[in-house]
TORVEX-781591 format. One record per residue (C-alpha): residue in one letter; x, y, z. Coordinates in steps of 0.001 Angstrom, whole numbers, plus 500000, padded with zeros to 6 digits. Example, Ala and Ser with C-alpha at 12.3 -4.5 7.8 and 13.67 -1.06 7.14 Angstrom:
2
+-------+--------+--------+--------+
: torza :      X :      Y :      Z :
+-------+--------+--------+--------+
:     A : 512300 : 495500 : 507800 :
:     S : 513670 : 498940 : 507140 :
+-------+--------+--------+--------+
//
This chain:
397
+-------+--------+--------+--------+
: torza :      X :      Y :      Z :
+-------+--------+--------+--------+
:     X : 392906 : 720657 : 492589 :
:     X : 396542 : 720560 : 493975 :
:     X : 398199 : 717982 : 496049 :
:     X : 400049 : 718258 : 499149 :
:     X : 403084 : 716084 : 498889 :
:     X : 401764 : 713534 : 501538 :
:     X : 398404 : 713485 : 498889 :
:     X : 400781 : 712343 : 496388 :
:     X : 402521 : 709750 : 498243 :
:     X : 399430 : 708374 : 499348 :
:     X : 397545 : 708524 : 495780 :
:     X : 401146 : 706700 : 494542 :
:     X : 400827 : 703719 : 497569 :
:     X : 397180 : 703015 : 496459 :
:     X : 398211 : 702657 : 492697 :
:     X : 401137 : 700553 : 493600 :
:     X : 398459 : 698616 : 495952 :
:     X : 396618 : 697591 : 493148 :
:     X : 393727 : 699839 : 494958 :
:     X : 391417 : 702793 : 493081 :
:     X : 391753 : 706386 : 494137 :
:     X : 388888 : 708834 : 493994 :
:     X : 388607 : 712232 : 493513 :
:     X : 386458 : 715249 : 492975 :
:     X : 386475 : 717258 : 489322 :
:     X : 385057 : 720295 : 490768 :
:     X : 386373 : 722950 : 488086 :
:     X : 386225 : 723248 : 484551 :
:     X : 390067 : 722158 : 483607 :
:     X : 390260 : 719202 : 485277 :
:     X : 387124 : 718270 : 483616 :
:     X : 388507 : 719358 : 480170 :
:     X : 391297 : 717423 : 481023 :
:     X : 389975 : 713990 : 480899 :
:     X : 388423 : 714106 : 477184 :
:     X : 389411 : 710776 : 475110 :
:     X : 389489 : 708581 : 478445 :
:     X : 385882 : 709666 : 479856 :
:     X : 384175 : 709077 : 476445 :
:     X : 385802 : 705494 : 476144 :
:     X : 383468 : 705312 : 479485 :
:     X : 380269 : 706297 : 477740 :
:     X : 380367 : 704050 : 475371 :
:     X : 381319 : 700969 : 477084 :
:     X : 377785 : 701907 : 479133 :
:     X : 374875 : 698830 : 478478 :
:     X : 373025 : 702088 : 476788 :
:     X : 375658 : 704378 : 475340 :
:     X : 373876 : 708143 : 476266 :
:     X : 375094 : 710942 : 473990 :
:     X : 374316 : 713232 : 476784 :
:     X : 377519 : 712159 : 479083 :
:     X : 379637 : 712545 : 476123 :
:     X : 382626 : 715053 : 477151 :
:     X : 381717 : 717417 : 475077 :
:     X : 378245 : 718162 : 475268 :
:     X : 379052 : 718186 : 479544 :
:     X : 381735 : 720781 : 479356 :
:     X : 379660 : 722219 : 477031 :
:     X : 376628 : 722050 : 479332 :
:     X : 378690 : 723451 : 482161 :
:     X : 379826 : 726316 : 480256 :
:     X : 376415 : 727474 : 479416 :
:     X : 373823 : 726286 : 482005 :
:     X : 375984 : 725329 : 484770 :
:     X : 375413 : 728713 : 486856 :
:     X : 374261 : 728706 : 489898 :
:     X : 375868 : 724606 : 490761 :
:     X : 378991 : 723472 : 491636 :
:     X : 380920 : 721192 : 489408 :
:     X : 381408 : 717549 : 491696 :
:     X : 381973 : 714955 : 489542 :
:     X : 383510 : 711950 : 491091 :
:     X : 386167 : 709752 : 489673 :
:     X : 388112 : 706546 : 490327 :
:     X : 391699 : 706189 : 488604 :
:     X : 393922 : 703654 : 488573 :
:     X : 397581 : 705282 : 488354 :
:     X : 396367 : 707833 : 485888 :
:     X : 393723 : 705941 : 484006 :
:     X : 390562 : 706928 : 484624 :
:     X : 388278 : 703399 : 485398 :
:     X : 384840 : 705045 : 486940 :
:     X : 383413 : 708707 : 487311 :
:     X : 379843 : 709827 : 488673 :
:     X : 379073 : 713224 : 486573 :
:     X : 377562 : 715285 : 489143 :
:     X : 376939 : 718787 : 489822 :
:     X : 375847 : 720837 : 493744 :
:     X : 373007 : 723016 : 493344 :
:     X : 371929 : 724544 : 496373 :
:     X : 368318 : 723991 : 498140 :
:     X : 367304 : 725840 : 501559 :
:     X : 370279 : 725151 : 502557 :
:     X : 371007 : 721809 : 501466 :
:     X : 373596 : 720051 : 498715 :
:     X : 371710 : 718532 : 496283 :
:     X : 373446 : 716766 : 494244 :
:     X : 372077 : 716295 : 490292 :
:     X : 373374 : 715021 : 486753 :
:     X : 376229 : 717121 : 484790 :
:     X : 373479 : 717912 : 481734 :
:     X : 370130 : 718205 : 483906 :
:     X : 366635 : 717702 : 482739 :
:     X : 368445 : 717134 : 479644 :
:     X : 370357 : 714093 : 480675 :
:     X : 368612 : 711399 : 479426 :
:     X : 370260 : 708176 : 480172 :
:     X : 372641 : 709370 : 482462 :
:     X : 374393 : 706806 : 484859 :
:     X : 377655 : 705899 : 486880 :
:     X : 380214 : 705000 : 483959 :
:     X : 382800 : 702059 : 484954 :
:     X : 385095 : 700926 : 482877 :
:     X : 384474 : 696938 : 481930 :
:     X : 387289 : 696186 : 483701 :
:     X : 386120 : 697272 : 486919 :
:     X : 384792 : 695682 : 489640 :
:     X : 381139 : 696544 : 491055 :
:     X : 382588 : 697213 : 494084 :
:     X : 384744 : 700790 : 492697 :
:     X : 381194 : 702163 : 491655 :
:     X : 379863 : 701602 : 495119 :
:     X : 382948 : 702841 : 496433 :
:     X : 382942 : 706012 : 494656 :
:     X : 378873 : 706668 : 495106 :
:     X : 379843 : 706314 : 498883 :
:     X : 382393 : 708771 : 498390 :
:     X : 380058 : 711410 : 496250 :
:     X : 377365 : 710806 : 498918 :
:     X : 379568 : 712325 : 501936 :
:     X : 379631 : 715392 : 500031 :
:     X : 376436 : 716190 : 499414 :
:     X : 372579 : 715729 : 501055 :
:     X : 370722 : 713871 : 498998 :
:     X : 370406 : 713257 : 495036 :
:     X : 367641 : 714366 : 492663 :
:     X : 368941 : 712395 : 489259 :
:     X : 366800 : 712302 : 486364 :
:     X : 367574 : 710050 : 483354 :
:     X : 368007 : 706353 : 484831 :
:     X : 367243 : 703395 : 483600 :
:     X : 365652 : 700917 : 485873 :
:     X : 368049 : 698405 : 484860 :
:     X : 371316 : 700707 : 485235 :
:     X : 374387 : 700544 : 486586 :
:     X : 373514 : 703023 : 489405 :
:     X : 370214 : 701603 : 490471 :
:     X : 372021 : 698066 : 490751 :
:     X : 374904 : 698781 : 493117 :
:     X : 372547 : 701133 : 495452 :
:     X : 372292 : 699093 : 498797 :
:     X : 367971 : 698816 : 499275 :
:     X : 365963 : 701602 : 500270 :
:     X : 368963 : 703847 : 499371 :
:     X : 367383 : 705056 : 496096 :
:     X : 364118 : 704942 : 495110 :
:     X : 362796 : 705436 : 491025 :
:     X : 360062 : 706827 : 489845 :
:     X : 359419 : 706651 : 485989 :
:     X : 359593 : 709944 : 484244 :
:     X : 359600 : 709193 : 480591 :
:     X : 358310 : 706528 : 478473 :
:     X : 361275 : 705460 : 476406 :
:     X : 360190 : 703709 : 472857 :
:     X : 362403 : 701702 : 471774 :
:     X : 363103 : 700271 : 468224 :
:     X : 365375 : 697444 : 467175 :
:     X : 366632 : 698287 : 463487 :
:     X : 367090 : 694532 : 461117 :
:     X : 367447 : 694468 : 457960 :
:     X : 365790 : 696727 : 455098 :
:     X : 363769 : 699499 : 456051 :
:     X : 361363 : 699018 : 453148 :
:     X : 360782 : 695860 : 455366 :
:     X : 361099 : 697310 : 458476 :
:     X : 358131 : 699977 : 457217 :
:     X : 355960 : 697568 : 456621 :
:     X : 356430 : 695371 : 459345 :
:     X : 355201 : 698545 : 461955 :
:     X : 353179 : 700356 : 459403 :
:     X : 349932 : 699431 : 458700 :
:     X : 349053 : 699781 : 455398 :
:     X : 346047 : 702414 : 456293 :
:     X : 348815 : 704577 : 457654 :
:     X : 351474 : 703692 : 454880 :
:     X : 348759 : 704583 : 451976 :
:     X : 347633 : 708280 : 454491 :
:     X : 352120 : 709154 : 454122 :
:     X : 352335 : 708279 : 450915 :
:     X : 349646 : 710360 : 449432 :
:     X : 350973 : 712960 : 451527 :
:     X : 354181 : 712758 : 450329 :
:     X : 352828 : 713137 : 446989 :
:     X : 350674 : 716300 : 447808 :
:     X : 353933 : 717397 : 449037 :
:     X : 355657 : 717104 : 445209 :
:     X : 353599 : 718852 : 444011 :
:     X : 353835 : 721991 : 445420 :
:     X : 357749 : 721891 : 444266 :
:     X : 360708 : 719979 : 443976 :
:     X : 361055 : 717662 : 447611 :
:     X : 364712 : 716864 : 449128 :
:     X : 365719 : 715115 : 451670 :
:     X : 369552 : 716059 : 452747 :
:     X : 371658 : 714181 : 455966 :
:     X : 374264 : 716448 : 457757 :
:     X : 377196 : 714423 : 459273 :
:     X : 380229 : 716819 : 458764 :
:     X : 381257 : 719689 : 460733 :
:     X : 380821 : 722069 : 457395 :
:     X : 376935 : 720573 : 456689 :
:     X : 376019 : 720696 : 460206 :
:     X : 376900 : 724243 : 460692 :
:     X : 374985 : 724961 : 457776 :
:     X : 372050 : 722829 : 458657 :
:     X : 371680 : 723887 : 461851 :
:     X : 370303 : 727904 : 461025 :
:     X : 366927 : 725994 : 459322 :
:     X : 366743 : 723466 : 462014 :
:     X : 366585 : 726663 : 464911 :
:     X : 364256 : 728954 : 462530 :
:     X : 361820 : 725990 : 462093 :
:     X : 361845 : 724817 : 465831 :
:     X : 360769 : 728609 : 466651 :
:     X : 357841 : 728388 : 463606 :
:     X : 356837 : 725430 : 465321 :
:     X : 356481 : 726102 : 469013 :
:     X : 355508 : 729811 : 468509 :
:     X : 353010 : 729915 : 471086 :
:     X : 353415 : 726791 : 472114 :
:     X : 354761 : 725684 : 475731 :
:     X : 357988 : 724808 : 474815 :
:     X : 360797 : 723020 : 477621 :
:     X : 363266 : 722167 : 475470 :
:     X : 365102 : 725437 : 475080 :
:     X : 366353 : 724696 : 471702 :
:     X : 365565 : 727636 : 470436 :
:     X : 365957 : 730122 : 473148 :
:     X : 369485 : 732489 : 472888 :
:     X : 371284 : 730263 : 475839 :
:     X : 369632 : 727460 : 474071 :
:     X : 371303 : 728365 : 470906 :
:     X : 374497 : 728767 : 472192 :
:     X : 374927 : 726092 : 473128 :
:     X : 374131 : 723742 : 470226 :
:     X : 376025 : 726113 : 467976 :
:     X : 379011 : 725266 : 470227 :
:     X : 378433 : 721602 : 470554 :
:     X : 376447 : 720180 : 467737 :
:     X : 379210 : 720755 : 465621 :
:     X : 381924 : 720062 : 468222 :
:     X : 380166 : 716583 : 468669 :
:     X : 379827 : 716159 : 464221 :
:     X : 383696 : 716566 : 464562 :
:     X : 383388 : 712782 : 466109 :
:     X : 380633 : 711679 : 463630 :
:     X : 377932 : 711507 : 466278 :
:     X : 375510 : 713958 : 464510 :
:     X : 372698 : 713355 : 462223 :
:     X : 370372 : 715918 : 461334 :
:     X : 367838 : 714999 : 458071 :
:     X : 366410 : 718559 : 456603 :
:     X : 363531 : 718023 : 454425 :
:     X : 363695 : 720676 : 451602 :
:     X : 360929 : 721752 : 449303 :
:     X : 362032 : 723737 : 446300 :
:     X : 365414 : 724251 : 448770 :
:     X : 363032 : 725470 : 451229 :
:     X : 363591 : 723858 : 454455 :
:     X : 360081 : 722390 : 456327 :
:     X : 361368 : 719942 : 458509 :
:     X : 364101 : 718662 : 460515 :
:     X : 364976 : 715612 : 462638 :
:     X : 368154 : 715528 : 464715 :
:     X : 369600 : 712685 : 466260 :
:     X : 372504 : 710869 : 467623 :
:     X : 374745 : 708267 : 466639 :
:     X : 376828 : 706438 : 469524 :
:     X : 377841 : 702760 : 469571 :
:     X : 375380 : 701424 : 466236 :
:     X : 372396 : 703551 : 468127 :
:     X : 370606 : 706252 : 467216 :
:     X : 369324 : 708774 : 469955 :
:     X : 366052 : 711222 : 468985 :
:     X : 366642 : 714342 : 470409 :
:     X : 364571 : 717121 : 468634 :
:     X : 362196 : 717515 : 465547 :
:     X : 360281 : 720056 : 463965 :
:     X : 358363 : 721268 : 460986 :
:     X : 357010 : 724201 : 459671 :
:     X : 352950 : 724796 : 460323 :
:     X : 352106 : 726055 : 457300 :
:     X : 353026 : 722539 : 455829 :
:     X : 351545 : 720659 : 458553 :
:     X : 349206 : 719100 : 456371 :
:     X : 351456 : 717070 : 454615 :
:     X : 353066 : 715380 : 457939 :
:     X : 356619 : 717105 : 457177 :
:     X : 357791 : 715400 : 460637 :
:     X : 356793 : 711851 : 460071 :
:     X : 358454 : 712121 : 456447 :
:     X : 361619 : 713740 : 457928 :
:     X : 361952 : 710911 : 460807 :
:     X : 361156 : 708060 : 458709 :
:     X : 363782 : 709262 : 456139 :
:     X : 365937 : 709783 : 459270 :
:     X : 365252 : 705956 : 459948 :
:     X : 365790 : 704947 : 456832 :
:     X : 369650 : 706205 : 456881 :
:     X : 370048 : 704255 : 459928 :
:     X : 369401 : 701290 : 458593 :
:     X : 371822 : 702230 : 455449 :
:     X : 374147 : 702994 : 458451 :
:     X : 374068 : 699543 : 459517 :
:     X : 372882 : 701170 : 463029 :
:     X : 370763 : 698211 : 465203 :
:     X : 369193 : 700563 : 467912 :
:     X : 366736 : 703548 : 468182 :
:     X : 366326 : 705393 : 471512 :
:     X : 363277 : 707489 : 470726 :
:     X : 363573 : 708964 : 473916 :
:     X : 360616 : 710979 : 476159 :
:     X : 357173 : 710106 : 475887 :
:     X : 355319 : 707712 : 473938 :
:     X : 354100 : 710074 : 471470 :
:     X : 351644 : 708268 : 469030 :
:     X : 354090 : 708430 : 465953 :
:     X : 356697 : 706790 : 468151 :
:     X : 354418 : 704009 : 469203 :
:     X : 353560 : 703327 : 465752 :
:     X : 357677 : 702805 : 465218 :
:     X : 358942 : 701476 : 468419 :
:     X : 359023 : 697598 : 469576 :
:     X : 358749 : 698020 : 473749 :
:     X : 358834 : 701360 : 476152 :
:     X : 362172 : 701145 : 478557 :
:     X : 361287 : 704166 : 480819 :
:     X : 363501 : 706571 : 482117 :
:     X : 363397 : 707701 : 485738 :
:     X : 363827 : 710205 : 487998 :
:     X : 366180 : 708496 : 490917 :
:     X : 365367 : 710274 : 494456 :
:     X : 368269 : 709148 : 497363 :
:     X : 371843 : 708627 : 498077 :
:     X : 371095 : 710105 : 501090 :
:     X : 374154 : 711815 : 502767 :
:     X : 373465 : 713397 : 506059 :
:     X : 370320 : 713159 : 508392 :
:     X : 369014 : 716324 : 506930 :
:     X : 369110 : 714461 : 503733 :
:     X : 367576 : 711747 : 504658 :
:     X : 364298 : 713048 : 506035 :
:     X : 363390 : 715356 : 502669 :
:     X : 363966 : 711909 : 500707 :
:     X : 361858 : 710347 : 503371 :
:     X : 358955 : 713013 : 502856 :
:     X : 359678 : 713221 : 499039 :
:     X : 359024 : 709569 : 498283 :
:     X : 355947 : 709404 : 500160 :
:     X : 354445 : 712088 : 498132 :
:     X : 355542 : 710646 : 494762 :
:     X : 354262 : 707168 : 496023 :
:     X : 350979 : 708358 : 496632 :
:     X : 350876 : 710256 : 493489 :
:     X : 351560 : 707371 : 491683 :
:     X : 348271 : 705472 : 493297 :
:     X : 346146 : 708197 : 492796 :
:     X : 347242 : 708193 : 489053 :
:     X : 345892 : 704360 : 489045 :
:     X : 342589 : 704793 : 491200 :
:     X : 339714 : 707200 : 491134 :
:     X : 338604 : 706800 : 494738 :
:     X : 342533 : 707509 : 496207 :
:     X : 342793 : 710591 : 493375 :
:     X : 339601 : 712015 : 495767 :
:     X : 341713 : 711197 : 499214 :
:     X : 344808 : 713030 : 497340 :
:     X : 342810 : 715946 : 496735 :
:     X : 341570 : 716428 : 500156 :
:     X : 345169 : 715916 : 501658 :
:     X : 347307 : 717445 : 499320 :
:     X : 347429 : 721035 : 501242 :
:     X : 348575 : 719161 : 504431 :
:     X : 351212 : 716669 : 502140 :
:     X : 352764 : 719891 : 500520 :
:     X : 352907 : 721343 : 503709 :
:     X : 354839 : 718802 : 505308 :
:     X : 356981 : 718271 : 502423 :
:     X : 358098 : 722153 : 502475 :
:     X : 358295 : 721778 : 506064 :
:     X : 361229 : 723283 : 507935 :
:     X : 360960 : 720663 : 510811 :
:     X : 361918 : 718332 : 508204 :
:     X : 364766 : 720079 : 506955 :
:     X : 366168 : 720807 : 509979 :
:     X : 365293 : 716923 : 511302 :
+-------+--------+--------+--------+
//
């Protein structure tokens, strides 16, 4: 984006004020441009997300971001970058909706600051994102986040998406095992594991480099595909964009030692893979899969709890199990912190009233979800609630 010279002069007064100045990244090289300083960012977050890291966005925006228009806001001071709000534009009968750089995938996702920073730049810049667009649809907060705490009330409203598990990693994992394992369960794995030997020689092999990720990841896309062959699948992890685009930044990221993907080998047959982040002495789950035709052995719960294991060799404290509260992350995980979907930020009138008609319908869903006789009044009025909802009086209120 070029400056006038009166842009300049003005950008130069604030810095010299001791004041922030905000801007839009709305194409690809500026975003590039900002690398080293945005990730610093990220990790100074309360909880670090993998999926803001610089790479995987420009990745993200390379390969899925058709269709939206790049908005990010940031805050500098002089030419250090101190806040940034990684949006994107994606058009909706007519409206700007504004959504996280990295989608559904963005788990996590918040305003960054810098620690330095005052509260009040964040609200600053949100006010400045929100005159651009008509409302926001973000999915991936925490209830606790940095976003959700500087929104003025009523301005954005949560509604839980994902479950979260959450482990804290101390000491041994031997330890660890035992502590959340039952020994029913612990007895069930280990005889498995034992079938397992026997049908040939078992390996378990970590990926960290560049090289071994590369490598890795052809057996961790073939077994994804074995796996969900048939299966409703929304990750896209295996689809050709899908890919892509970890082919691109999978390794990209392993260049910075945040990749770890555990195969689990069987006479150098791969069966099973878990792959995961590491950002900040936390590990992040992101995807896992096994080949059927070894199902009965539980090839994924060997696979992740070898994966755990080298975290704790790691010295890593934190697991982010991410998504639902599958029963094999229950068995693992000390407390659920949900994730959200954040509806709000409200912009223009327009804005306003689809928010307005939005949250009533997820508000209601939510009571039906916890009552039997309201699930019956939902049924009855849901024709008449989507109706209004898709309602062009409201978009044009």
């Amino acid at each position: 984006m070029s400056q006038t010279p009166l842009d300049r002069g003005e950008t130069l007064e604030k810095a010299l004020s001791g004041r922030p100045t905000y801007r839009v990244i709305s194409t690809e090289p500026e975003l590039a441009e900002l690398g080293a300083s945005w990730d610093d960012l990220v990790r100074a977050m309360p909880r670090p997300s993998p999926f803001l890291l610089h790479t995987w966005l420009v990745e993200w925006y390379r390969h899925y971001g058709r269709g939206s228009d790049l908005a990010a806001w940031a805050a500098f001071r002089g030419d250090d970058l101190v806040a940034a709000f990684p949006i994107v534009h994606k058009p909706w009968r007519g409206l700007r909706v504004a959504r996280f750089l990295g989608g559904e995938q963005s788990s996590l996702a918040d305003l960054l600051l810098s620690p330095s920073e005052e509260q009040s730049t964040a609200a600053a810049l949100v006010r400045e994102a929100a005159g651009d667009h008509d409302f926001a649809e973000l999915f991936g907060l925490s209830g606790d986040g940095r976003l959700a705490s500087i929104a003025a009330p009523g301005d954005l409203h949560l509604f839980k998406r994902a479950d979260g598990p959450v482990l804290e990693l101390a000491g041994d994992w031997d330890e660890l095992y035992r502590e959340k394992v039952s020994s029913k369960h612990r007895s069930s794995y280990r005889r498995r594991r034992q079938q397992l030997e026997k049908t040939g020689a078992v390996e378990f092999t970590l990926a960290r480099s560049r090289e071994a990720v590369e490598a890795a990841l052809e057996d961790a896309f073939r077994l994804h595909a074995l796996r969900w062959t048939g299966r409703p699948d929304g990750s896209g992890f295996a689809t050709s964009t899908g890919v892509s685009f970890h082919r691109a930044v999978l390794p990209a990221l392993a260049q910075q030692d945040v990749i770890r993907l555990v195969t689990l080998r069987v006479d150098r047959r791969a069966i099973a893979f878990a792959l995961a982040f590491a950002i900040s002495e936390r590990l992040y789950g992101y995807r896992l899969a096994f080949d059927p035709s070894f199902g009965r052995y539980s090839p994924g719960l060997l696979v992740l709890h070898r994966l755990l294991e080298f975290a704790c060799e790691e010295g890593l404290r934190r697991v982010e199990f991410l998504g639902a509260a599958d029963r094999f992350k229950l068995e693992l995980a000390d407390r659920l912190e949900p994730i959200h979907l954040g509806l709000g930020l409200a912009g223009t009138a327009r804005g306003r009233a689809v928010v307005t008609a939005r949250t009533e319908v997820r508000r209601l869903r939510e009571r039906v979800s916890r009552s039997p006789i309201a699930r019956r009044a939902y049924d009855r009025a849901r024709p008449l609630l989507t109706k209004v909802a898709r309602s062009k009086d409201v978009l044009k209120a």
